[in-house]
C-alpha positions in Angstrom: 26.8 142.8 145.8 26.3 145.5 143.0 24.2 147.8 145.0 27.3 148.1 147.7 29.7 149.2 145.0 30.0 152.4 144.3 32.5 151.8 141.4 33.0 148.1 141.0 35.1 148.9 137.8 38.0 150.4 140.2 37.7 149.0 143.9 37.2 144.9 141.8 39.8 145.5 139.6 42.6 142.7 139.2 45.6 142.9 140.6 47.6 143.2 137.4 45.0 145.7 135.7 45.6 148.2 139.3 49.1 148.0 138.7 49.0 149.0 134.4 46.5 151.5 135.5 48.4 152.9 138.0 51.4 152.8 135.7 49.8 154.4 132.7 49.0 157.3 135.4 51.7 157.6 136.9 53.7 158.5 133.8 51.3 161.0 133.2 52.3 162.7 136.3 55.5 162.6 135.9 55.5 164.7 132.8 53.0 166.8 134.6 55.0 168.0 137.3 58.4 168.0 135.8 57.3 170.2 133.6 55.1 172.5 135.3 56.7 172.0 139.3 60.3 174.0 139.8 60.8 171.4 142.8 60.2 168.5 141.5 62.4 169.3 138.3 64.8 170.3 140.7 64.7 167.0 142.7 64.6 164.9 139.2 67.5 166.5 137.8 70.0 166.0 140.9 69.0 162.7 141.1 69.5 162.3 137.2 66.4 161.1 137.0 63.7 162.0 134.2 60.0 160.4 133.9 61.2 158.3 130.9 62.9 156.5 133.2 60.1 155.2 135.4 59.0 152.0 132.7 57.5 150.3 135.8 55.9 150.5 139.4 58.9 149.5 141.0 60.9 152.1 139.8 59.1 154.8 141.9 61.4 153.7 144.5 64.2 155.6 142.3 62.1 159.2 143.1 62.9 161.9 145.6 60.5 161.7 148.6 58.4 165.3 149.3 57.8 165.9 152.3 55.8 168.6 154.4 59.0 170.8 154.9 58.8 170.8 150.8 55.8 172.3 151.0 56.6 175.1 153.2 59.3 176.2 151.1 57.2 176.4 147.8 54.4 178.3 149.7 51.8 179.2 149.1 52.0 178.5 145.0 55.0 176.6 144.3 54.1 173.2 144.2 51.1 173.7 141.6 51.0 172.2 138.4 48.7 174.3 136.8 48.2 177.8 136.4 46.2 179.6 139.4 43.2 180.9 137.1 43.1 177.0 136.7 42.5 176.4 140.6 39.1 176.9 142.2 39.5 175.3 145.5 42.0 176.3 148.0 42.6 174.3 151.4 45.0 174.4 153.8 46.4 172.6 156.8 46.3 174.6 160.8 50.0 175.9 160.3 50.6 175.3 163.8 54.3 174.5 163.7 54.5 177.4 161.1 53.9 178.2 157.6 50.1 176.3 156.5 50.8 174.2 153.8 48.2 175.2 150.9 46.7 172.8 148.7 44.9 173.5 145.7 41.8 172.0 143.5 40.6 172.3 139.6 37.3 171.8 139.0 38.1 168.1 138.0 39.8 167.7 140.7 37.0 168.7 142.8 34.4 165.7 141.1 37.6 163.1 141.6 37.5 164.5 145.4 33.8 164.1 145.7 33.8 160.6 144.2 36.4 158.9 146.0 34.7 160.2 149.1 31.4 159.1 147.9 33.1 155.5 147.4 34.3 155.4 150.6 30.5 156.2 152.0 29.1 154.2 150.2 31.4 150.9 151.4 30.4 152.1 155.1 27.1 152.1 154.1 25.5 155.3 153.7 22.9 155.7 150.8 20.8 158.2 149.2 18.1 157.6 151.7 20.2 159.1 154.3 20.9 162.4 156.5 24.7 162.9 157.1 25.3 165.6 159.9 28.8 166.7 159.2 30.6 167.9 162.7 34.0 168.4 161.6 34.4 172.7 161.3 33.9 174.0 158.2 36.9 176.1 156.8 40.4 175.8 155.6 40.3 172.4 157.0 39.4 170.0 154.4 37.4 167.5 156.4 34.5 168.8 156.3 33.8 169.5 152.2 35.2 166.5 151.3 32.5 164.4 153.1 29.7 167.2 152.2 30.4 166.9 148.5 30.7 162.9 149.0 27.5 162.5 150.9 25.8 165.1 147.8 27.2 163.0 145.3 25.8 159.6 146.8 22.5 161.8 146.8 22.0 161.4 150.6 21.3 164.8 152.8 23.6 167.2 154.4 23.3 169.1 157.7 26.6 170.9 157.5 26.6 172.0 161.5 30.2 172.1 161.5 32.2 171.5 164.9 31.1 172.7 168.4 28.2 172.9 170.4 27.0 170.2 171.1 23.9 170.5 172.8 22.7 171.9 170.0 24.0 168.6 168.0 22.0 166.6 169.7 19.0 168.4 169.4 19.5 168.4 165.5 20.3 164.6 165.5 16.9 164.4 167.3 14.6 166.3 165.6 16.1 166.3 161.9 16.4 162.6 162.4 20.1 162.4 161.3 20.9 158.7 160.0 24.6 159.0 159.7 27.1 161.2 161.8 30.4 162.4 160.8 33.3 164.0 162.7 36.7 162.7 164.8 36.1 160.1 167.2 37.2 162.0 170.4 34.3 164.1 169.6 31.8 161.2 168.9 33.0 160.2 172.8 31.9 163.9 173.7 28.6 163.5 172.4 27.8 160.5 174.0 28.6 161.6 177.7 26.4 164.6 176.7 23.8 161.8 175.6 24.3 160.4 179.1 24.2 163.3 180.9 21.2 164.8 179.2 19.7 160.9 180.1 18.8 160.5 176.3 18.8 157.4 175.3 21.1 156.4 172.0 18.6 154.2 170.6 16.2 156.9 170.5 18.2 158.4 167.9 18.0 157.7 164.2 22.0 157.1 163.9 22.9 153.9 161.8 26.6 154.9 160.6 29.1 157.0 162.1 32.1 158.2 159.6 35.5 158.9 161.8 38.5 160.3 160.9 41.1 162.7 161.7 43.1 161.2 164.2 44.1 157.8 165.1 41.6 155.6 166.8 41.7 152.0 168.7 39.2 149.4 167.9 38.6 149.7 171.8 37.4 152.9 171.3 35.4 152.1 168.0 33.5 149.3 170.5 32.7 152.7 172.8 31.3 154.6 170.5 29.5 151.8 168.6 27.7 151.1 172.3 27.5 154.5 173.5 25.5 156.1 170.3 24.4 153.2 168.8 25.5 153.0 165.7 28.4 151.0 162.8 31.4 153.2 163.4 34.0 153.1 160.2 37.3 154.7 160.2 38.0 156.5 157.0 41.6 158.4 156.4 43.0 161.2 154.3 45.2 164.2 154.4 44.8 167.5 153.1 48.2 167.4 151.1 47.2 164.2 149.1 43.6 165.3 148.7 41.8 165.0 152.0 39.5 163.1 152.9 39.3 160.1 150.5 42.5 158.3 150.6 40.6 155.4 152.4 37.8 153.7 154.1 36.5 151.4 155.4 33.6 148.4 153.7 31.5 147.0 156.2 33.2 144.3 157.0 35.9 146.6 159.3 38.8 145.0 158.5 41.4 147.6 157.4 40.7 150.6 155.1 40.1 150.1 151.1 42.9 152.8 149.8 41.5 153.9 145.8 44.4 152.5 144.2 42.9 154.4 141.0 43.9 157.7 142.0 47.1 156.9 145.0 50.3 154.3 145.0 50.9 153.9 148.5 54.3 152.3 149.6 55.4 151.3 153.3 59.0 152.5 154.0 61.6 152.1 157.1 61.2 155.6 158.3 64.7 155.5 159.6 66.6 154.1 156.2 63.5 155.1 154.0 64.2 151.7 152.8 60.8 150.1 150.9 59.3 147.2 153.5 57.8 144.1 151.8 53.8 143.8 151.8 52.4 143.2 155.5 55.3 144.9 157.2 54.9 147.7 159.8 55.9 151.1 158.7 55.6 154.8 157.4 53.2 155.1 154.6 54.1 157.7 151.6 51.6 157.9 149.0 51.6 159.0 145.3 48.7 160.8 143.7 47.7 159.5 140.2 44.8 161.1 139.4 45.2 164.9 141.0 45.9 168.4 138.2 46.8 170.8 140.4 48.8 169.8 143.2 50.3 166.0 142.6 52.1 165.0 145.0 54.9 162.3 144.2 55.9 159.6 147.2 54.6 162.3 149.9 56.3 161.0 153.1 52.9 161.0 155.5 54.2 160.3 158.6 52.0 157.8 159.4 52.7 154.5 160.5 50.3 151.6 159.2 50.7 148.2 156.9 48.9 147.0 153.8 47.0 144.1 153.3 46.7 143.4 149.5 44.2 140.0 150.2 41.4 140.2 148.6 38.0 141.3 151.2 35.3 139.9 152.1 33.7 142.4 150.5 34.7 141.8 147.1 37.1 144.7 146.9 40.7 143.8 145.3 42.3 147.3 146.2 44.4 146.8 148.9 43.9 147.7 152.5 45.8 149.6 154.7 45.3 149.2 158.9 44.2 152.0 161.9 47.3 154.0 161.9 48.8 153.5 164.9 50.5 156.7 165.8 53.2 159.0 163.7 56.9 158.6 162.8 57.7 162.1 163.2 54.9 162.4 166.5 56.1 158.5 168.3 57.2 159.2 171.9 60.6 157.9 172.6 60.5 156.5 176.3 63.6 155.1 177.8 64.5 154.2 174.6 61.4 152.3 173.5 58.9 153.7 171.2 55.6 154.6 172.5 52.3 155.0 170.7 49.0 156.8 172.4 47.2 154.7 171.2 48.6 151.5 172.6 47.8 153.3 176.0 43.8 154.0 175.0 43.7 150.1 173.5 44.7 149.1 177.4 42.8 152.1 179.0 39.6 151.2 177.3 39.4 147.8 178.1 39.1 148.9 182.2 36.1 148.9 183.6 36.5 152.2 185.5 38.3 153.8 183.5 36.7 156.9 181.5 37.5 157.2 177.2 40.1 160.0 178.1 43.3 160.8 179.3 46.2 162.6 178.7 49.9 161.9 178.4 53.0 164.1 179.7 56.7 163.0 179.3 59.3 164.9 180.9 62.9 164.2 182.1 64.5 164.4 185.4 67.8 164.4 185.2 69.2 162.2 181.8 65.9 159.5 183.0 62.7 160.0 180.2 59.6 160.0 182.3 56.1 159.4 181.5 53.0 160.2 183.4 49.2 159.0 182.1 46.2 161.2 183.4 43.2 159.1 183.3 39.4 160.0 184.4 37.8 157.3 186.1 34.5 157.5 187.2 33.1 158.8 190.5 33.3 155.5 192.3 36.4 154.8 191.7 37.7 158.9 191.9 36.1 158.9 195.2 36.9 155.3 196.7 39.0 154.4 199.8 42.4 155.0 199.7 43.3 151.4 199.7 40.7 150.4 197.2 41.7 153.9 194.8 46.0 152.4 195.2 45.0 149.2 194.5 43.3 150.0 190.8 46.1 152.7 190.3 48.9 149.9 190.5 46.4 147.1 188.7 46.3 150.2 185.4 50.7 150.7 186.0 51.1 147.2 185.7 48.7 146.4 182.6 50.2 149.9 180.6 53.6 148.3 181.6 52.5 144.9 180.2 51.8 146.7 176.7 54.6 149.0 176.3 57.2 147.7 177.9 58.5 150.6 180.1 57.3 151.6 183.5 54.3 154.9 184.0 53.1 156.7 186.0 49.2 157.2 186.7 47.9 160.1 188.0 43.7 159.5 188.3 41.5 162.7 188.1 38.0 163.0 188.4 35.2 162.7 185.2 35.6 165.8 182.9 38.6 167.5 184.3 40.9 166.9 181.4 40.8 169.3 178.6 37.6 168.1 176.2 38.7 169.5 172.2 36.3 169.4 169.6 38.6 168.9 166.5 41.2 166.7 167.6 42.2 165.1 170.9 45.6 166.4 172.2 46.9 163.7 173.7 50.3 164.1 174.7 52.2 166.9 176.2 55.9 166.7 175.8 57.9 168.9 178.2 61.3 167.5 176.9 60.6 169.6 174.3 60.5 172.8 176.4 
């Protein structure tokens, strides 16, 4: 068991010495960035609130929530709690619906990056004996260091190819014998119907681990890409404005995602009354950081929506465990009035034998009626079948997507590899009511 740890001290913890730990910490930050953040004081003070007050865990519920549109106001600097000659790492997220949001590192706050990703590794599996080939881009993005300074800090070696080609991927993972694979798991699909196509076979390869992240996955999917390339696939999860990568991961035994309770507090709200849900419920996680200098973040609404299991694992882990998110709060498609997750349409897509790991989703509205049409590839046989045989699968995929969400779809099928392939993140859904 001690040779699967990477810090037994933390992740075996008791339950009551997490929570004084976390405590203890927590009032530390407090003072940190009500002294040093304008926003935060800001917040505080209209809420008549000061970090004397916060004597106990449940109190953070009496805190303001920050959220991304906090971050764009303060930016780039605002939301730092130290000095800039203090910061030697500076992230930040695509800025695609405007402003990035920029995140920033000390040099401690680098080696608490490094280790909590290390942990994390090191739960999935990966060692010093290994070769991690890191496939997320390199950049502002923070996906890619924070597994590259994990996976140096375990002692295992790094082939930092980034994102992209991947021909050339597979020609590393075969000659530099590359044990342990990490990027998002739409891409891991991508490399395996290149595997296919080039006729390579998986088990060829040296891969024992692959490390996914970035996006939310179904365990339909993990059962592909475990097949397909021939490997343990682990879901790990993080976000550049709480640190990154390094949130949570994954043990071995795959059954939710060990959050380090040392360095976050994370709390399930309602995301429509921000109300604090009870342990097991479904709903938005926000996360505190305990642990970071320069940018803390205090119950940082995430967006995503998940639930926490606070069992102890199989493993012998005590920090609790939070599940595959299952979509966003702010990104959930509202259908006809019922809420709709991607990926409770790739957990029933998967599961067809025909069907091909990708689609694509577009909602639009005719009239005042929500619509909502699911591209799917299928494979040759079926793309190129009889009519009757081609209607007769089309309805069988309506009625099963029906089954599972509730509302009624459309399926449009289109032939292997004519939907948009994306080497970062899948886009799954296209929105026109937004238009």
């Amino acid at each position: 068991m001690q040779n699967t740890i990477w810090d037994p001290q933390h992740e075996c913890m008791p339950r009551d010495e997490i929570g004084q730990l976390q405590l203890e910490r927590l009032q530390a930050t407090l003072n940190r960035v009500y002294k040093n953040v304008t926003c935060y004081r800001t917040k505080f003070n209209e809420r008549g609130i000061v970090p004397e007050d916060i004597t106990s865990l449940s109190d953070l519920a009496k805190l303001p929530f920050t959220t991304k549109e906090d971050l764009r106001l303060n930016y780039p600097y605002g939301m730092f709690a130290v000095p800039l000659r203090e910061v030697v790492r500076i992230h930040s997220s695509s800025g695609t619906t405007g402003k990035p949001t920029v995140v920033g590192y000390t040099k401690n706050d680098l080696k608490i990056w490094s280790n909590l990703v290390a942990r994390f590794m090191t739960a999935a599996g990966v060692t010093p004996d290994d070769v991690v080939q890191i496939a997320f881009g390199y950049g502002l993005f923070t996906g890619a260091f924070g597994l590259h300074y994990g996976s140096e800090t375990i002692g295992a070696a790094v082939i930092p190819m980034s994102g992209g080609n991947t021909d050339k991927q597979i020609m590393i993972m075969q000659d530099y014998k590359s044990t342990v694979l990490v990027c998002t798991p739409s891409y891991a699909i991508n490399i395996a119907d290149r595997i296919e196509k080039l006729g390579i076979d998986p088990k060829t390869l040296s891969l024992k681990v692959g490390l996914f992240g970035g996006e939310p996955w179904s365990e339909a999917m993990r059962r592909e890409i475990e097949s397909r390339l021939s490997l343990s696939a682990t879901d790990n999860y993080g976000l550049s404005e709480v640190i990154g990568p390094g949130v949570a991961g994954e043990c071995r035994c795959k059954c939710g995602m060990h959050i380090s309770e040392d360095g976050f507090i994370p709390e399930i709200i309602n995301p429509e009354t921000c109300e604090v849900l009870p342990p097991g419920s479904v709903g938005e996680l926000v996360l505190t950081t305990i642990s970071k200098e320069a940018f803390p973040m205090i119950r940082y609404r995430t967006r995503d929506i998940t639930s926490l299991d606070y069992g102890v694992c199989e493993c012998g882990r005590t920090t609790v465990r939070m599940k595959k998110t299952m979509g966003r709060s702010d990104d959930m498609l509202i259908i006809k009035g019922v809420n709709v997750f991607p990926s409770q349409i790739e957990e029933v897509l998967v599961a067809i034998e025909g069907c091909e790991p990708h689609y694509q989703l577009v909602v639009d509205r005719k009239g005042a009626m929500d619509t909502l049409e699911v591209s799917i590839e299928v494979t040759e046989h079926i793309f190129f079948d009889e009519m009757k045989k081609q209607r007769a699968f089309l309805e069988m995929v309506e009625k099963k997507i029906d089954t599972v969400l509730g509302v009624g779809v459309t399926v449009k099928l289109v032939e292997p590899n004519s939907l948009p392939r994306n080497e970062g993140k899948a886009n799954r859904v296209i929105d026109r009511r937004q238009l």
